[in-house]
C-alpha positions, 0 to 999 in steps of 0.5 A: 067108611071102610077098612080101605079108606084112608086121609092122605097125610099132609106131607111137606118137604125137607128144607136143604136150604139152611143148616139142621139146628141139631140143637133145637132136634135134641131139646124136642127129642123126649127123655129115653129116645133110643134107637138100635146100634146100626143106626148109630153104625151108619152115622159112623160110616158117614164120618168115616169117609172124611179125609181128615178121620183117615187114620182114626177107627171107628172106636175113636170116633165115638168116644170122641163124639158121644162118649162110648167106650165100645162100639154097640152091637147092631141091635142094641138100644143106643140113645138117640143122642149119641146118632146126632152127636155122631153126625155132627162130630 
């Protein structure tokens, strides 16, 4: 076998026909699963477009959904936690 030659991956779709069980996602995810800041900024941004969080700043947003008390910078280590509990706020 060469270099080149390679198993295709069996690949199946994502189910959009019933609702994410965020919880079954977070009992799974290993301890100390982390992912960067901007990640976390795009959860946020997707909050942020609801009509009913007009008035309220990013900052408030995830003290209220996973508790940080400053907004993380782009490259930092931020649990992966808190990403899902952004995007379930």
């Amino acid at each position: 076998m060469s270099t080149l030659d390679f198993t295709p991956l069996d690949f199946t779709p994502p189910r959009v026909d019933r609702p994410i069980d965020a919880a079954a996602i977070l009992a799974r995810m290993p301890p100390g699963a982390a992912s960067k800041g901007v990640i976390l900024h795009s959860a946020l941004d997707s909050v942020l477009v609801r009509p009913d969080l007009a008035d309220w700043t990013g900052e408030r947003i995830l003290a209220e959904a996973c508790g940080l008390e400053a907004m993380p910078g782009p490259f930092q280590n931020v649990p992966f936690r808190h990403y899902l509990d952004t995007l379930i706020f």
